[in-house]
N, C-alpha and C positions, 0 to 999 in steps of 0.2 A: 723299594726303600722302606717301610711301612714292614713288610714283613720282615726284615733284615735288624731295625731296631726292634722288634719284636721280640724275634730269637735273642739278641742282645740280652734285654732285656729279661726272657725266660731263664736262659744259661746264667747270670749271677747270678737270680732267685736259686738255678738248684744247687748251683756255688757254696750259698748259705745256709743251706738248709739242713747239712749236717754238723753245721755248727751252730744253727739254733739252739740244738736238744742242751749243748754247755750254754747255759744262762753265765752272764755275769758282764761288767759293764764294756769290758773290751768286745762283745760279741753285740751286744744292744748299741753300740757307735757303729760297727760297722753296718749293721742292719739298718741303722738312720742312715749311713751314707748312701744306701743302696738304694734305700726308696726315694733319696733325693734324686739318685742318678735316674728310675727310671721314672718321677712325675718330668725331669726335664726330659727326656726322650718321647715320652707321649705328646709334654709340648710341643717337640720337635718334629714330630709327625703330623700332629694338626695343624701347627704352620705350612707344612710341605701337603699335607692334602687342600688347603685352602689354594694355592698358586694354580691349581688346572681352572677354577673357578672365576677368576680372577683375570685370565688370559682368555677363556671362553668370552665374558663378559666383552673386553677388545672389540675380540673376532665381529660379533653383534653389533657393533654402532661399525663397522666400515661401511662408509658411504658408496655402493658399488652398482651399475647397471645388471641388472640381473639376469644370470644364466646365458653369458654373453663371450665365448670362449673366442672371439675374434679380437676383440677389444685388449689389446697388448695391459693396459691399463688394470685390468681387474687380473692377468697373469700376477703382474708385478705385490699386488695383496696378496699372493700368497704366503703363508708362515708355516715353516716346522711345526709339528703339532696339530694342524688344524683338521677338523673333522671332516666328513663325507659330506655331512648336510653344509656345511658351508664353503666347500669348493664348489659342491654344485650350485647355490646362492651363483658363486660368481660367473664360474665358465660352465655352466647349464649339464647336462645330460652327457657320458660321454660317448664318443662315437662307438667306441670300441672296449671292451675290459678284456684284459687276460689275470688270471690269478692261479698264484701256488699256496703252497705251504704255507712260505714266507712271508710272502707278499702278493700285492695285486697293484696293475697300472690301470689306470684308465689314460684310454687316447683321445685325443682333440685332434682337429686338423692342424698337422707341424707341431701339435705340443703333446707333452703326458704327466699325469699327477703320478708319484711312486708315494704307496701305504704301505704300510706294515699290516700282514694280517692279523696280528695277537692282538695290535693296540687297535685299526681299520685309522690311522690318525696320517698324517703328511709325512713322508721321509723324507721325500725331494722333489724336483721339477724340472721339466724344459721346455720353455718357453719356447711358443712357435714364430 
């Protein structure tokens, strides 16, 4: 996302830039509007990098027996997104990993966490 306004934001700067070299006030409006457009999209990315911090934070106060993959109870905390270090928090070590490219599962007995390998975060689950 972050890189996507990024680009955005690069491609009007070079948008403008050969009509900088013509001064005059229809070229200096536009240039104000453009910087407005990208301080709002910088905002708009540092609001959006602030939310993984935010939902970490969560992840942190769940009240959970630990490393306890039997415990239906600590399945049911799991969330999209969620990290390595804190699945195993809840359902401990797992028995089993297989991984690819794409992805990796870790197994439980009757369950498996599915990650992503690019992010290593939670794609999905099946409870045992």
């Amino acid at each position: 996302m972050k890189t996507n306004l990024l680009k955005i934001a690069a491609g009007i700067i070079f948008l403008i830039a050969p009509s900088s070299a013509q001064s005059g006030p229809a070229s200096e409006a536009r240039i104000a509007e453009l910087e407005r457009t990208v301080r709002n999209l910088q905002q708009r990315v540092a609001a959006l990098e602030a939310r993984p911090a935010q939902a970490d934070e969560v992840a942190r106060t769940i009240s959970i027996k630990p490393g306890n993959s039997g415990d239906i109870k600590n399945w049911r905390q799991l969330r999209m997104g969620m990290k390595e270090q804190d699945v195993e928090r809840l359902l401990g070590s797992p028995d089993k990993v297989i991984a690819t490219e794409v992805f990796f599962i870790w197994y439980y007995s009757g369950g498996n966490v599915n990650f992503k390998t690019e992010s290593g975060k939670v794609d999905g689950w099946r409870e045992p």
